[in-house]
C-alpha positions as a Markdown table, in Angstrom:
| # | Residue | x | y | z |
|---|---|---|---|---|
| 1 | Unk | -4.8 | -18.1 | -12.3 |
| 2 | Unk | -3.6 | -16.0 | -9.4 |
| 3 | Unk | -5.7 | -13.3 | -8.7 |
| 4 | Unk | -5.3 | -10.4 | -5.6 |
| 5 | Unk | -8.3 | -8.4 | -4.6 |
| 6 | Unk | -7.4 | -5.4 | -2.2 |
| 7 | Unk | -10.2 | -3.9 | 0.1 |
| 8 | Unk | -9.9 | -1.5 | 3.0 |
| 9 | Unk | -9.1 | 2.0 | 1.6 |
| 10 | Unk | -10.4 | 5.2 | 2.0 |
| 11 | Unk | -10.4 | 8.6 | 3.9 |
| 12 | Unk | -8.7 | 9.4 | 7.1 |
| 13 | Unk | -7.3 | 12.2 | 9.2 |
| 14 | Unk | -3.5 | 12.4 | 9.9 |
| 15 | Unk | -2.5 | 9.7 | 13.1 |
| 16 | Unk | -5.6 | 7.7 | 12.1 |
| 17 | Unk | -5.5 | 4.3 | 11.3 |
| 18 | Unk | -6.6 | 2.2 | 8.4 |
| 19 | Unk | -6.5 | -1.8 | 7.9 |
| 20 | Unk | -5.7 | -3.2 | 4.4 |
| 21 | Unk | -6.8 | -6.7 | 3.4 |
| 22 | Unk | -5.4 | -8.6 | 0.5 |
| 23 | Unk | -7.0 | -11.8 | -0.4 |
| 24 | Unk | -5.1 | -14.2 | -2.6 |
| 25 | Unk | -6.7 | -16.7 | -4.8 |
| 26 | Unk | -5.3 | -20.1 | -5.5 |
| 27 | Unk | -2.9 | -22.8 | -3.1 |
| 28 | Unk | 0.2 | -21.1 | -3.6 |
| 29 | Unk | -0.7 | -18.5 | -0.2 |
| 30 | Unk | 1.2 | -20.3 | 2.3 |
| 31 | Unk | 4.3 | -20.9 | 0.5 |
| 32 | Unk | 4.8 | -17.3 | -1.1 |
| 33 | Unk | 5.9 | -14.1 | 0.2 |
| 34 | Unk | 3.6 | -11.1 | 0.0 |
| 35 | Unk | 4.2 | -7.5 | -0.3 |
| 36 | Unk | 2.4 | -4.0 | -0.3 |
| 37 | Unk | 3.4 | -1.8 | -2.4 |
| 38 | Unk | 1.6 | 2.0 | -3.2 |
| 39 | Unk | 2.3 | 4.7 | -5.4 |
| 40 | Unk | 1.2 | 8.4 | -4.9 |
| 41 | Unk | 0.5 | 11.0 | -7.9 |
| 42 | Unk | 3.8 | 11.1 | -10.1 |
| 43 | Unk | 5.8 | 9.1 | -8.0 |
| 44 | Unk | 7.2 | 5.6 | -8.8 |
| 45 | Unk | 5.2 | 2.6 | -7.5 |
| 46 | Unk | 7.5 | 1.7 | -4.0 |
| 47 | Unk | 8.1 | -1.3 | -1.9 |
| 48 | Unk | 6.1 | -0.5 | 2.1 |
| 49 | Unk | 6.6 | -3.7 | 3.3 |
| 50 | Unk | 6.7 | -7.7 | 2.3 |
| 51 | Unk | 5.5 | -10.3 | 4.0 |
| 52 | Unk | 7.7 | -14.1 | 3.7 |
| 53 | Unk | 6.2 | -17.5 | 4.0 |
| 54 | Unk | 7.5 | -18.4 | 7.4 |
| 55 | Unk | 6.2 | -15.2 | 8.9 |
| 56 | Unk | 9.5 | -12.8 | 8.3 |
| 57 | Unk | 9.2 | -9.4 | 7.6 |
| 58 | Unk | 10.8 | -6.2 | 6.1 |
| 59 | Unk | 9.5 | -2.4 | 5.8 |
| 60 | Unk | 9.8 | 0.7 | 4.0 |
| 61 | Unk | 12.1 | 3.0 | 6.6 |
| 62 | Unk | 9.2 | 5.8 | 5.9 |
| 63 | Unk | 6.5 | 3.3 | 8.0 |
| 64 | Unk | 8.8 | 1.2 | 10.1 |
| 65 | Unk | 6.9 | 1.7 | 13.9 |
| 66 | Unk | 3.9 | 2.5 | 12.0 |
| 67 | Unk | 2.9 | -0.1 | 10.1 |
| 68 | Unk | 2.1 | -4.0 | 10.2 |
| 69 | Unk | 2.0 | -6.5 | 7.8 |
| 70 | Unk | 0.4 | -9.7 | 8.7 |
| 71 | Unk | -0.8 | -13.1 | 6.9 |
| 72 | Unk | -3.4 | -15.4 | 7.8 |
| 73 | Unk | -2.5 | -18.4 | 5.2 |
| 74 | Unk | -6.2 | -20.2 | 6.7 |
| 75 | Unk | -7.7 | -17.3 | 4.8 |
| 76 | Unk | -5.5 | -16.5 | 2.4 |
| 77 | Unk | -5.2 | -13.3 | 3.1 |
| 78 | Unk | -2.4 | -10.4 | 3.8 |
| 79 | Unk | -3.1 | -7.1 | 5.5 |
| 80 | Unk | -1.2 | -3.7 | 6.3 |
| 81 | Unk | -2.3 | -2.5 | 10.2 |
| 82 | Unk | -1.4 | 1.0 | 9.2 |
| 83 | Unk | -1.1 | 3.1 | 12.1 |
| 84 | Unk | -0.3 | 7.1 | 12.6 |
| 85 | Unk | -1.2 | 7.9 | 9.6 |
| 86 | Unk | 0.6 | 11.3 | 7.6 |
| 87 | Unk | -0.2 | 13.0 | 4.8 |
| 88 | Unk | 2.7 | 11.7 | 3.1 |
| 89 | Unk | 1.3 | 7.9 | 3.2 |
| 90 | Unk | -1.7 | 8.9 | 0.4 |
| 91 | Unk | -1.4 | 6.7 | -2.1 |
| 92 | Unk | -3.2 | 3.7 | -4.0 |
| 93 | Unk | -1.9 | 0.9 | -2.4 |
| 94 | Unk | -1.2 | -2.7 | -4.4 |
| 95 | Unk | -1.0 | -6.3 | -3.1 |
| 96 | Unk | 2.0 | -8.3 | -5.1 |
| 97 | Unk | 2.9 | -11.6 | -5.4 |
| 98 | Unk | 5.1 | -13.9 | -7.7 |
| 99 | Unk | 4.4 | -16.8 | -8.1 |
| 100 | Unk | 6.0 | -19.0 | -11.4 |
| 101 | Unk | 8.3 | -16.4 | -12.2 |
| 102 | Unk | 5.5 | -13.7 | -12.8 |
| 103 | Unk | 4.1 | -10.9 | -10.7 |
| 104 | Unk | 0.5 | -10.8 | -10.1 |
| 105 | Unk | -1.0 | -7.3 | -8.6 |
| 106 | Unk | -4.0 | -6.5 | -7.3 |
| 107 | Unk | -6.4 | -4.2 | -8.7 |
| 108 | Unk | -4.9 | -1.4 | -5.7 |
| 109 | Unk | -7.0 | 0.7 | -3.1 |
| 110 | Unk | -6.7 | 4.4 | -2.2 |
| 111 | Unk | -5.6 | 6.0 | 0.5 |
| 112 | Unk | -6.3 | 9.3 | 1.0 |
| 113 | Unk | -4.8 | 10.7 | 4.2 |
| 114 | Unk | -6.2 | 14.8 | 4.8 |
| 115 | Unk | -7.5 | 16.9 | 7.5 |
């Protein structure tokens, strides 16, 4: 069973900077690509950036320069270095992954950015 825990949400003032973490359960880490997605009040849930198994990576045009998505398959675990933060960038952010042909999400975090 693949499961995806999030962590590293929460409350910061525009051009702050938050780190998300993602931790994947299961052997499958190294070999799958990873992505953060997030989804603000009555908006549709979008791609921010994705993550591939040999280290290759694409972003949402609305964060490129601003945000980082790493891996570190020793700990099974993805994050989003999310740097000058706008107001625009609230959200509750999800890990994904597929793995067998299905997605798995995580259970998603908040980010609340406001002065």
């Amino acid at each position: 069973q693949v499961q995806l825990v999030e962590s590293g949400g929460g409350l910061v003032q525009p051009g702050g900077s938050l780190r998300l973490s993602c931790v994947a359960s299961g052997s499958f880490f190294s070999i799958t690509a990873m992505g953060w997605y997030r989804q603000a009040p009555g908006k549709q849930r979008e791609l921010v950036a994705r993550i591939f198994s040999g280290g290759d990576t694409n972003y949402a045009d609305s964060v490129k320069g601003r945000f980082t998505i790493s891996r570190d398959n020793a700990k099974n675990t993805v994050y989003l270095q999310m740097n000058s933060l706008k107001l625009e960038d609230t959200a509750v952010y999800y890990c994904k992954t597929n793995w067998g042909g299905r997605n798995y999400w995580g259970q998603g975090t908040q980010v609340t950015v406001s002065s």
